[in-house]
N, C-alpha and C positions, 0 to 999 in steps of 0.2 A: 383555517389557521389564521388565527389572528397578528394585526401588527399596527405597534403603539408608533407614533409616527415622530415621538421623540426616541425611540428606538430603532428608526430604520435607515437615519441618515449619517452615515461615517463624521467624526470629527478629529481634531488630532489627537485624544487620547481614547487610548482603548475603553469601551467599557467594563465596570469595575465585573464584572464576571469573567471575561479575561485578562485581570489582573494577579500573578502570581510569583509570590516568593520562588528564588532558588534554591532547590532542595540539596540539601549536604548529605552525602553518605558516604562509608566507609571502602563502597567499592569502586568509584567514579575514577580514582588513581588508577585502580588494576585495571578494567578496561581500556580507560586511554595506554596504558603499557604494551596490554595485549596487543590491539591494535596497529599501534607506533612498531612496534618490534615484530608482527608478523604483514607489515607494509601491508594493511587494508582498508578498502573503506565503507565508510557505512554511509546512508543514506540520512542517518539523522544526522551529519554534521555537513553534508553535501546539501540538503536538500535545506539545510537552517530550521531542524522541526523543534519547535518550542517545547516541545518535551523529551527533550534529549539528555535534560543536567537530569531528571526523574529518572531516568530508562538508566544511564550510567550509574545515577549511585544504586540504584536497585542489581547491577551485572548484569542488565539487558543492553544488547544492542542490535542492529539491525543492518546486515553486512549486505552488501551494495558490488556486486562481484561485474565483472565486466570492464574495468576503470572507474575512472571518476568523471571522464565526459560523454556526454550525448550527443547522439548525431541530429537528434531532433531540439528545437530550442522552443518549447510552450511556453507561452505569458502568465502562468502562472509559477513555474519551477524553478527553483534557485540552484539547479545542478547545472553545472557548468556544458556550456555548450562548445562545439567546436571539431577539430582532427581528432579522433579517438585512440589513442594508444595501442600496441599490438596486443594481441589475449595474451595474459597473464599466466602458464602450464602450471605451475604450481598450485595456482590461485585456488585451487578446490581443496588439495591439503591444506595449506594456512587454513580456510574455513574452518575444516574441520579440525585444526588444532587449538584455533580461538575457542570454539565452540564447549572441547573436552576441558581446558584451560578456564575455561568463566561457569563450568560444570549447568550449560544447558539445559535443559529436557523439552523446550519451545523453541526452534528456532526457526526465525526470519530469515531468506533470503530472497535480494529482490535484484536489479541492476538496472546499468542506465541502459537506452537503448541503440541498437547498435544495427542500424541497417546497414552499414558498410558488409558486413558480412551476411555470408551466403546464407545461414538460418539465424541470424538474428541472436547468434550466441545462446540459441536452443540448445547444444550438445555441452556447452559448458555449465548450463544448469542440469543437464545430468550429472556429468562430471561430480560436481558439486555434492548437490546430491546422496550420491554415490559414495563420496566421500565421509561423509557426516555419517549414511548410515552405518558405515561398516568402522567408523570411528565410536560409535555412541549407540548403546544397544538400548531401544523403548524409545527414543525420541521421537518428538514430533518435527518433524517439515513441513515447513511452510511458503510457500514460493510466492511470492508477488511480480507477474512477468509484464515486459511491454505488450505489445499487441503482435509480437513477429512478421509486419506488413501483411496479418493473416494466412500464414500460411499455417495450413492443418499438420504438414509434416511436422513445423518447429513444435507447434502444442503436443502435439502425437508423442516426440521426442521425451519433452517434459517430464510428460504422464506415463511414460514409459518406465522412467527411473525410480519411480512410486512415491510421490510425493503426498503427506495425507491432507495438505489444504492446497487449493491451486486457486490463487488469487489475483485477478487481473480490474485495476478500476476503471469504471467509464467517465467517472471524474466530474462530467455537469452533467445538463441537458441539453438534448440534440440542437436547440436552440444558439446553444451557445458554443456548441465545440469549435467551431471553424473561428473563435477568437480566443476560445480557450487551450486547444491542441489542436493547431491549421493542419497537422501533416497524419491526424488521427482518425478516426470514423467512430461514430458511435454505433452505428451498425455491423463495422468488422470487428469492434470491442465486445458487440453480444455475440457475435460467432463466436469469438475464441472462446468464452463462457460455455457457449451453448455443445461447444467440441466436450470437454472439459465435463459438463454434467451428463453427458449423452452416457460417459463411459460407464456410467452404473448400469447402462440397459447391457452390457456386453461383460463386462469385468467386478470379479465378486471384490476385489480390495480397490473401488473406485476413489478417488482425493473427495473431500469436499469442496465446496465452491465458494466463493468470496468475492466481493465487490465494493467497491466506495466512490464515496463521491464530496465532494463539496458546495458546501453552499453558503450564500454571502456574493455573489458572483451577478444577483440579475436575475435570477430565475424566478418565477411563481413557485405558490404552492401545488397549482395543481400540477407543475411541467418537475417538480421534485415527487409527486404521488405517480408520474406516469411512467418515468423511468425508476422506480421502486417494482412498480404490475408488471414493464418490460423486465426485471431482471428475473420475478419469479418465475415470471411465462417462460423463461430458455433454464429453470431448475438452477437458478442460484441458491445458495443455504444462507452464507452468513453476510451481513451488510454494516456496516460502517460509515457513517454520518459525521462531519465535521467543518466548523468556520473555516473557509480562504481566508488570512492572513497573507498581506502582500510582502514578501521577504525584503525587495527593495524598489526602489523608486522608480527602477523599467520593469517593473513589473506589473500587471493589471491592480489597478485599483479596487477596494473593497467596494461593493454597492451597501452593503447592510452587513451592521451584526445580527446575527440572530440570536435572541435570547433565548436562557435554558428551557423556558415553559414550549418553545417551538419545538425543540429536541426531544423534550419529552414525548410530545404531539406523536412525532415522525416514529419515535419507539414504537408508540403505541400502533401507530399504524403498520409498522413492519411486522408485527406480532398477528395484526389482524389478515396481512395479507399471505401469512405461511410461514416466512423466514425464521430457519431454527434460531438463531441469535441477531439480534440488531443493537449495535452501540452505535448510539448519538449523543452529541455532547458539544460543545465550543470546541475543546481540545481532543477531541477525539479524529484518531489519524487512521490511517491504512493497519498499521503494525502493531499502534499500541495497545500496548495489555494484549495481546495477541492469543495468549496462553488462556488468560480469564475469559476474552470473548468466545474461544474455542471448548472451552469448559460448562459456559454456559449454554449452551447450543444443547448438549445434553444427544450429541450425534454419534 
C-alpha cells in the first residue's frame, strides 16, 4: 500500500477529500423531534460522527440505549465519560416507538458501555430488541455492542433475543489498543466475535457478524492486513473501514489521512480475504449506510 509523504503528515486543514458540505433534508426536523420527545440518545450526536446532518436528513439515526455516559473513557471517543445514570425501564419502548415513528426497516442499536453493572447492560439489549421486534414486523436489527468485560453470558444474552447483525468493533491494531482503548483487549474483542460467529455451527437463524476499525491512528499497512486475516479466522462477515478524526483537542491526535485510493486498496483486499461485504472510505463509520452495507453482503 502505497503513501505520498505529502499525504501522510496531518496539517490544520483537513484534506480536500474530507471536506463536506451540510446536507439539508426534509427529515432532519422530524428525527431531532422524535428523539427530543422520546428522551433518547443516539451515538451520532454523542459520539460527534460527521455524518450525522446526512443520516438525519435521510430518517436515519443510530440510537445509543444505556445513557449517554460511559464507564470507560478511550482517546479516541467523544462519548462522555463519567458516573452512569440508572437503566432507563422504558428505554426499550421509546426505541421502539422512534423506530415505528421514523418508519425503519434497518435499525441500529448500539450503547455506551456500562461495566458498572452486573452484565454490562446485556439484558437491556434484549429488552430492546425484543421491543423493536414485536413493534415492527421484517426488520432488520442490528446491535453494535461493547465488549461486556467478555463475558460469554452477556454475548449469549444478546444473541438470545435474535438479533440479525451482531456487531462489535476492535477499533485499531493490537499495537495500538492500550493508547487507543486502555481498559479494552483486542483479544477479548475477537472472543466476543468469535462467541457470536460460533453460533451458526449450533443455531439455524444465527446473526451475522460485523466489525470495524479505524485508521489514521499509527498503524501499518500490514498491522491493518493482520487484523483484517484475525477477524476472518474467528468468521466475521462484514467489515467496516474508516478515518479517526480527533473530535477534540484531548483527544488522540490524527497520525495520517489516508486517501481514498488506500480504501480502495483495503476493499479490495477484504473481498480477497472472504468478507461478504467491506466498506471503506474516509467517512465510513460503524453504522453508516448500515442497511446498504448489509444489502450488499448478499447474506
Amino acid at each position: 500500500m502505497s503513501r505520498s509523504a505529502e499525504q501522510s503528515v496531518p496539517t490544520g486543514r483537513l484534506p480536500h477529500w474530507l471536506r463536506r458540505g451540510i446536507p439539508v433534508g426534509a427529515r432532519s426536523g422530524e428525527v431531532r423531534g422524535v428523539l427530543e420527545e422520546l428522551h433518547l440518545a443516539t451515538v451520532c450526536t454523542s459520539a460527534r460522527c460527521p455524518n450525522r446532518a446526512e443520516c438525519f436528513a435521510c430518517g436515519r439515526a443510530t440510537f445509543m440505549i444505556l445513557g449517554a455516559t460511559c464507564t470507560r473513557a478511550c482517546g479516541f471517543c467523544a462519548v462522555a465519560g463519567g458516573e452512569p445514570e440508572a437503566v432507563r425501564q422504558d428505554e426499550p419502548l421509546a426505541v421502539a416507538e422512534a423506530c415505528a415513528r421514523l418508519g425503519l426497516r434497518h435499525v441500529v442499536i448500539t450503547s455506551v458501555t456500562r461495566d458498572d453493572l452486573p452484565d454490562g447492560g446485556a439484558e437491556q439489549f434484549a429488552r430492546t430488541i425484543a421491543a423493536v421486534r414485536s413493534r415492527l414486523t421484517g426488520v432488520v436489527i442490528e446491535v453494535l455492542t461493547p465488549d461486556f468485560a467478555g463475558s460469554i453470558e452477556a454475548v449469549d444474552c444478546v444473541l438470545d433475543a435474535g438479533c440479525d447483525i451482531f456487531n462489535h468493533n476492535v477499533e485499531t491494531v493490537p499495537r495500538l489498543q492500550a493508547v487507543v482503548r486502555p481498559r479494552a483487549s483486542y483479544a477479548r474483542s475477537l472472543g466476543v466475535l468469535a462467541v457470536a460467529a460460533g453460533r451458526r455451527e449450533t443455531h439455524r437463524h444465527a446473526p451475522h457478524t460485523k466489525s470495524g476499525l479505524m485508521v489514521g491512528l499509527g498503524e501499518t499497512p500490514d498491522e491493518i492486513a493482520g487484523v483484517m486475516a484475525d477477524l476472518r479466522a474467528v468468521g466475521c462477515d462484514m467489515l467496516t473501514i474508516g478515518q479517526y478524526l480527533q473530535p477534540t483537542a484531548d483527544h488522540l491526535p490524527v497520525a495520517r489521512y489516508v486517501p481514498p485510493d488506500e480504501f480502495a486498496e483495503l476493499e479490495r483486499l477484504g473481498r480477497e480475504l472472504g468478507f461478504a461485504a467491506v466498506a471503506a472510505g474516509p467517512m465510513v463509520r460503524s453504522s453508516y449506510r448500515a442497511a446498504e452495507v448489509f444489502r450488499s453482503s448478499a447474506l
